[in-house]
C-alpha positions as CSV (number, residue, x, y, z in Angstrom):
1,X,23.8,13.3,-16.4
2,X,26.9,13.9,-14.5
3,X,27.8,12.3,-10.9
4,X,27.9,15.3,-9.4
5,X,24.6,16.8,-10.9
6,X,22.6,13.5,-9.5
7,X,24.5,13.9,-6.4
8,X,22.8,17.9,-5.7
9,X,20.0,16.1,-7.0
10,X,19.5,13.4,-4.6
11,X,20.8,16.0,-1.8
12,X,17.7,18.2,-2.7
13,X,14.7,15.6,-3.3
14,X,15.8,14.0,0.0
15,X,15.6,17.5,1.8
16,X,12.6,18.6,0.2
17,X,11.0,14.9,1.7
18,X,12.6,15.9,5.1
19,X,10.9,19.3,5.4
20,X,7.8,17.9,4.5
21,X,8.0,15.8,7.2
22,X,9.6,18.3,9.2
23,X,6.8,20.6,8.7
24,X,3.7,18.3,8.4
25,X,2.3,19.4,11.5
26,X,1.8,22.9,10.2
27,X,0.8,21.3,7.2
28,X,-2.2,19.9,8.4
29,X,-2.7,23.0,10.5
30,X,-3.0,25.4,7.9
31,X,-5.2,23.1,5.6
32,X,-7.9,21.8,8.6
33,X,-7.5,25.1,10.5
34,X,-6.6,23.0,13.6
35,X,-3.7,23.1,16.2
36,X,-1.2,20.2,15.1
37,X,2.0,19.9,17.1
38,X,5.2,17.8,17.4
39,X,4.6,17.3,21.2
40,X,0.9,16.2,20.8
41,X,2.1,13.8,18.2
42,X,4.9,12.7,19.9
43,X,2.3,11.9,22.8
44,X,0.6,9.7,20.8
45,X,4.0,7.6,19.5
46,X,4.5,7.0,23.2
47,X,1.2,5.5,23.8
48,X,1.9,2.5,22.0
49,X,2.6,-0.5,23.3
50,X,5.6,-2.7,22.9
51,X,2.5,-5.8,21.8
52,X,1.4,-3.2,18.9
53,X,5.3,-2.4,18.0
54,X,5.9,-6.2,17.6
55,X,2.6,-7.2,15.7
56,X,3.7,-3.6,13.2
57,X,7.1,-5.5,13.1
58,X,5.6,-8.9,12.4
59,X,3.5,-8.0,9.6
60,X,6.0,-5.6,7.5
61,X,8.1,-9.0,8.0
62,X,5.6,-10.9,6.5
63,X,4.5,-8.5,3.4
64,X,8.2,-8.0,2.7
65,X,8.4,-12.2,2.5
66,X,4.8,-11.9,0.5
67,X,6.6,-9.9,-2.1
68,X,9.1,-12.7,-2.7
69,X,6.7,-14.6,-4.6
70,X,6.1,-11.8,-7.0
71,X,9.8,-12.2,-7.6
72,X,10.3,-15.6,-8.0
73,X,7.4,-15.8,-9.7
74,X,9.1,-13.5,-12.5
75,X,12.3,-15.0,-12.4
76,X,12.4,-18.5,-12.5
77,X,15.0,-20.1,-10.0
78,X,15.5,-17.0,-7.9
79,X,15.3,-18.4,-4.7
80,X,12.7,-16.1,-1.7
81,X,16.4,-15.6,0.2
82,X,17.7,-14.2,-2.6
83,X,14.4,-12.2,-3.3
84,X,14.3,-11.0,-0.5
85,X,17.6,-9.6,-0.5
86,X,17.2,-7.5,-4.2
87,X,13.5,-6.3,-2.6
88,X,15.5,-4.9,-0.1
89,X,18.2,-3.4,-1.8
90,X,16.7,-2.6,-4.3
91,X,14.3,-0.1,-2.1
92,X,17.1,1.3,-0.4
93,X,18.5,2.5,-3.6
94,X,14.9,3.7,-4.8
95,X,14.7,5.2,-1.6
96,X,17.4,7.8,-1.9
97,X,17.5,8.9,-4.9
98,X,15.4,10.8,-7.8
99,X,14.2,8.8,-10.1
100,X,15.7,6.0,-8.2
101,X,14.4,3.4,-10.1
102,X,16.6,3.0,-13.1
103,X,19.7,3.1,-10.0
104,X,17.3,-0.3,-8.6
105,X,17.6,-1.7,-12.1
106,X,21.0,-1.7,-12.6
107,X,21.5,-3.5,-9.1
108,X,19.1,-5.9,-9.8
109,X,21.0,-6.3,-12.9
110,X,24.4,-6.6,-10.9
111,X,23.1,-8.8,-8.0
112,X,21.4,-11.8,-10.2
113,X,24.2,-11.7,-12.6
114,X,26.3,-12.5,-10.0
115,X,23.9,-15.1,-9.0
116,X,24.8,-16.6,-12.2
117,X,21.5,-15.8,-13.8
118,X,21.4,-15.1,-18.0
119,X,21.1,-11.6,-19.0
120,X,17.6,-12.3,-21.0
121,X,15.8,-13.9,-17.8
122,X,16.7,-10.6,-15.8
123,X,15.4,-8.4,-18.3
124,X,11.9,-10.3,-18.1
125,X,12.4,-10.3,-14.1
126,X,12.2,-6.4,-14.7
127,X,9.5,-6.2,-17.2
128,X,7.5,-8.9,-15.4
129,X,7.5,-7.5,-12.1
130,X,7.3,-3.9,-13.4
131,X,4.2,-5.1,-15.2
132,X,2.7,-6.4,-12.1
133,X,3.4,-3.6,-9.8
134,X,2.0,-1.0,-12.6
135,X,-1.4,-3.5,-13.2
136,X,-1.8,-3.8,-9.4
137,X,-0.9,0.4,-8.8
138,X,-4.0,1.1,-11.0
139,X,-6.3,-1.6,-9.5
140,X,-5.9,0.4,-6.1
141,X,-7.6,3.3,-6.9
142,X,-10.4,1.4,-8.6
143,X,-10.3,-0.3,-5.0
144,X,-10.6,2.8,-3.1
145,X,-13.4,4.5,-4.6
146,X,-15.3,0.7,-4.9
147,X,-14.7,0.5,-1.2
148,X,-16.5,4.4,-0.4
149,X,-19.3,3.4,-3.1
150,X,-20.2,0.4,-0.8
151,X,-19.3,1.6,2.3
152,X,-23.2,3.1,2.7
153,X,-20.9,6.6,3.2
154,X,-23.4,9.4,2.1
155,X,-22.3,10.7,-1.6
156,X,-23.7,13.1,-4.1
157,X,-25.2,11.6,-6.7
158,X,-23.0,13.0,-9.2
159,X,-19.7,12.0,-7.1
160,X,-21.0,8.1,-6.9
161,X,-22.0,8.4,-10.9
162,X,-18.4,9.4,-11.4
163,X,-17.0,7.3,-8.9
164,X,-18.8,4.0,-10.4
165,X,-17.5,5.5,-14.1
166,X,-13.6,5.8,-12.6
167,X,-13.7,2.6,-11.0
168,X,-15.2,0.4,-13.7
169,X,-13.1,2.0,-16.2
170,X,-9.9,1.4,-14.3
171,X,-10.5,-2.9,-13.9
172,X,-11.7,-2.8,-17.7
173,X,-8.0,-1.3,-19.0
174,X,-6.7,-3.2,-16.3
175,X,-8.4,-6.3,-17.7
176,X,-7.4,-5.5,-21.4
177,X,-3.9,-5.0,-20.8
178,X,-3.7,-8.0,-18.9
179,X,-5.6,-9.9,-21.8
180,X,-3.0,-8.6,-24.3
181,X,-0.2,-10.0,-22.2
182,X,-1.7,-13.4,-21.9
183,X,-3.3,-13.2,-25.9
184,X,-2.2,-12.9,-28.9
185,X,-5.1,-12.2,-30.2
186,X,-6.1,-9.7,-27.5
187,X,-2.6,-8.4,-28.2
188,X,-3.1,-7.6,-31.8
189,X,-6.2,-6.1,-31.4
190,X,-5.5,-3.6,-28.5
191,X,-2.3,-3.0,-30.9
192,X,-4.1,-2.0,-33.9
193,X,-6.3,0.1,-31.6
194,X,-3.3,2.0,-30.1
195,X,-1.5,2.5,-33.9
196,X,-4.6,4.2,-34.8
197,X,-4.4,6.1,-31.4
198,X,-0.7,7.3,-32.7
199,X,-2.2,8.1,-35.9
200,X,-4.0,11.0,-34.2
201,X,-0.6,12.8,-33.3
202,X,0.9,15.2,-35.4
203,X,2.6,14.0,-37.9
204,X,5.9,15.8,-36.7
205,X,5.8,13.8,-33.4
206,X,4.0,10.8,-34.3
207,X,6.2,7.7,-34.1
208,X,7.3,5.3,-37.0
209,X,4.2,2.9,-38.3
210,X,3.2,0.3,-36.1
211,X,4.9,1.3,-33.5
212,X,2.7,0.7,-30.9
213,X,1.6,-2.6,-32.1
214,X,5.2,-4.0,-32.5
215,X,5.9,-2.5,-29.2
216,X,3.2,-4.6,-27.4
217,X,4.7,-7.6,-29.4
218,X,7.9,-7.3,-28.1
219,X,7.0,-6.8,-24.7
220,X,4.9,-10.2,-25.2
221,X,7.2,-12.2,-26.6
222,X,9.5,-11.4,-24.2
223,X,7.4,-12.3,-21.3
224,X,4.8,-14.9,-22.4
225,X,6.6,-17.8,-20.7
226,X,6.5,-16.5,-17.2
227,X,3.1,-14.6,-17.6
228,X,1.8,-17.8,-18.8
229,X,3.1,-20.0,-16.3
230,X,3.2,-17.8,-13.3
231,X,0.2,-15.2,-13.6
232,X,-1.0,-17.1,-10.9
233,X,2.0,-17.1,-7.9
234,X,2.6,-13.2,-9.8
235,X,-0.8,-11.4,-9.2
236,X,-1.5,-13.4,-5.2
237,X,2.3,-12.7,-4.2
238,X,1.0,-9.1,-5.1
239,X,-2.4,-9.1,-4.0
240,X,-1.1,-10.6,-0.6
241,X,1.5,-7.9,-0.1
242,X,-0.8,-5.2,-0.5
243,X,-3.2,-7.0,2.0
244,X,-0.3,-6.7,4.2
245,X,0.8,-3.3,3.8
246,X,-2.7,-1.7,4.4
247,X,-2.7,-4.1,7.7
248,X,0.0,-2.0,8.7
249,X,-2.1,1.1,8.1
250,X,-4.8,-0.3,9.7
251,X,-2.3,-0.8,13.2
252,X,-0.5,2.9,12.2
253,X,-4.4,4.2,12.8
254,X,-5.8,2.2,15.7
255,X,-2.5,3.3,17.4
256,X,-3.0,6.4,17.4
257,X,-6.7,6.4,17.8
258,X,-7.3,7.9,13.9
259,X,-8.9,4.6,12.4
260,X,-12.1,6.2,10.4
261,X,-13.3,2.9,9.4
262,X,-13.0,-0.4,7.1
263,X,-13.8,1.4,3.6
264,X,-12.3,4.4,4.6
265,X,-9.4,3.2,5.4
266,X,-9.1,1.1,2.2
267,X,-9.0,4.6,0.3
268,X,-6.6,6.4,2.5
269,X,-4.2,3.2,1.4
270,X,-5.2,3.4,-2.1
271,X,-4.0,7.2,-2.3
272,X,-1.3,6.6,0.1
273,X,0.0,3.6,-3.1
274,X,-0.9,6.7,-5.7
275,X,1.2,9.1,-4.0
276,X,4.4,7.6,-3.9
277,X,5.0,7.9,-7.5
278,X,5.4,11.6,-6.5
279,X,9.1,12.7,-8.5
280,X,10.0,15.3,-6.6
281,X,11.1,13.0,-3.6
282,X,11.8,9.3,-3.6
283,X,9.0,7.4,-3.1
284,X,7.0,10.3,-3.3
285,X,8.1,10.6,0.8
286,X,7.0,13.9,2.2
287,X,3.9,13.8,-0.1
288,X,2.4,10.6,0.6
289,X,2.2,11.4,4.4
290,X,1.1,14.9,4.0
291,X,-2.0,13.4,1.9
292,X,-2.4,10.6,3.9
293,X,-3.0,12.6,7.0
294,X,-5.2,15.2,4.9
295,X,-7.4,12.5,3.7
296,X,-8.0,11.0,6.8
297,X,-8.9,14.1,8.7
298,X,-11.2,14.7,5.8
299,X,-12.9,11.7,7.0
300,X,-13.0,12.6,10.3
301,X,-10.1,11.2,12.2
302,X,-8.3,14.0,14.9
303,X,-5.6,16.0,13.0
304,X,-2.7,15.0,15.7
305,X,-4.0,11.0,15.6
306,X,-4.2,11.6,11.3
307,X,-0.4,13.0,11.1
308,X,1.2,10.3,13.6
309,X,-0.6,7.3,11.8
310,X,0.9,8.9,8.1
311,X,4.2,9.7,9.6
312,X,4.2,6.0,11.3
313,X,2.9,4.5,8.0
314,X,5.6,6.5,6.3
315,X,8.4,4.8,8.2
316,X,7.2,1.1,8.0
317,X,6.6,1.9,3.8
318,X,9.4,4.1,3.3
319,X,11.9,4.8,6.1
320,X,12.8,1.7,7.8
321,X,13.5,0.1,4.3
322,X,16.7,2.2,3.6
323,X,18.4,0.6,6.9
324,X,17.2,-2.4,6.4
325,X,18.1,-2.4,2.5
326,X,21.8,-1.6,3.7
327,X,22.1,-4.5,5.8
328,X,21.2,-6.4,2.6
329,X,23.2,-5.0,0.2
330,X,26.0,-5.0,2.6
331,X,25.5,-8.9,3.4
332,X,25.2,-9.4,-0.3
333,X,28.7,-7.9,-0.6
334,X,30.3,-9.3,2.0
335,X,29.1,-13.0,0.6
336,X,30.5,-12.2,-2.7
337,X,33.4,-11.0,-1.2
338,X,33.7,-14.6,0.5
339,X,33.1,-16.3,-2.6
340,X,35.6,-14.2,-4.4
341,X,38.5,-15.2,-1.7
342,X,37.9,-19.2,-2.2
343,X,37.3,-19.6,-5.6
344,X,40.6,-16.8,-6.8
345,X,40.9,-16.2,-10.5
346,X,44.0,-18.1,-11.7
347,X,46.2,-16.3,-14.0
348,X,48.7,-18.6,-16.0
């Protein structure tokens, strides 16, 4: 793909995300039939107090530093101030672009190398912490629909029998991938399951023999040590970070008087996770607030209160991370930079 193709590319995801945002309000409007305006939510961002400001700061601080461990965790001496400046980065970059992802890749890549970390070790930092976000990304939904199933919310009895069916199937592939990856056996088994799988495709598009199965032995060879040794610090650096992030959901609601209650809002976080896997716009921004604020009207929270939580919830998640990512990178650079001018290269 050319430079200037992913240029118009990131030019036009980025303002398709802005006039969703733009244009949430009549969003929600047309949708709910209600009266959604920019003053009205604008209103309600000036009703909070500078206390609630600070205690939203304190706690994206603190899931930001919760991530670290998943980091650390998946590369080995990779210290949490060095964490947290690739999280940061690295979202900045994700941020911005299409498909921003592989972009966050090749600066991790560029960042711990210059850290002096091996090549190998950052290539099962990727596929560790990819592993973990993807494992955890499915567990949410599964966590949602749990949370509405308990909840005592009134359901159809054909909604809860398919709710209880999604959710329990959800943690059960969750809980044999992750079986696979810790082992072997497990590993060879769901293997052999997905070759026959790939045996089902045509034969014009089915892949070489074993594929699947040498795949998954690969990708466990490659991170057994870590997965082995750090499973633990991995999967509560993650399960603490997503605590923390749907705290910050909870304050974006109860500031603006939308908070529908404790299962509720569990779900509304859950999809919110879902939705930002959107293509169209990085981070799925413009999307996850328009279903955010759609899902909690539909459980009952004032359309003006539902749009101002998703578009506050929007910029501690997704905005305020491309600023902030900046200042990393640029302090990052501007070490280097530093390092560079004391230690010269020496040419004989």
């Amino acid at each position: 793909m050319s430079k200037w193709l992913r240029v118009a590319m990131s030019i036009a995801s980025l303002g398709l995300a802005a006039t969703l945002i733009v244009f949430l309000p009549q969003i929600v409007g047309t949708m709910t039939g209600a009266k959604v305006s920019w003053s009205e939510i604008g209103r309600l961002f000036g009703t909070l107090s500078w206390q609630m400001i600070a205690l939203m700061t304190a706690v994206w601080l603190a899931s930001l530093l919760a991530y670290t461990f998943v980091l650390t965790g998946s590369l080995p001496g990779l210290t949490h101030a060095q964490a947290l400046t690739l999280n940061a980065a690295g979202s900045a970059v994700s941020n911005l672009l299409p498909f921003g992802g592989a972009a966050g890749v090749a600066l991790t890549f560029g960042m711990t190398r210059g850290w002096g970390f091996a090549t190998r070790s950052i290539v099962v930092l990727t596929l560790v912490s990819g592993i973990w976000n993807t494992l955890f990304r499915f567990i949410l939904p599964a966590a949602g629909i749990l949370a509405l199933l308990l909840s005592g919310r009134a359901l159809s009895p054909a909604v809860a029998n398919a709710g209880w069916a999604g959710a329990i199937s959800i943690l059960v592939l969750v809980a044999v991938v992750a079986s696979a990856l810790y082992w072997e056996r497990a590993a060879q088994l769901l293997g052999r399951a997905l070759d026959g799988l790939v045996r089902l495709a045509p034969r014009r598009v089915r892949p070489a023999e074993h594929w699947a199965s040498d795949a998954l032995i690969r990708l466990r060879k490659d991170t057994t040590d870590v997965v082995h040794s750090r499973w633990a610090t991995l999967s509560l650096g993650m399960i603490a970070f997503l605590i923390l992030q749907w705290l910050i959901l909870v304050l974006c609601l109860h500031g603006t008087g939308s908070y529908p209650g404790l299962a509720e809002s569990i779900a509304v976080f859950a999809l919110s996770r879902v939705l930002t896997s959107a293509l169209a716009t990085p981070s799925g921004a413009g999307f996850m607030e328009a279903g955010t604020a759609l899902a909690l009207v539909a459980f009952g929270a004032p359309e003006a209160g539902a749009t101002a939580a998703a578009i506050l919830f929007g910029f501690w998640t997704y905005t305020i991370e491309i600023p902030w990512g900046g200042l990393a990178l640029g302090g990052w650079a501007l070490f280097r930079r530093r390092a560079a001018d004391r230690n010269p290269v020496k040419v004989d």
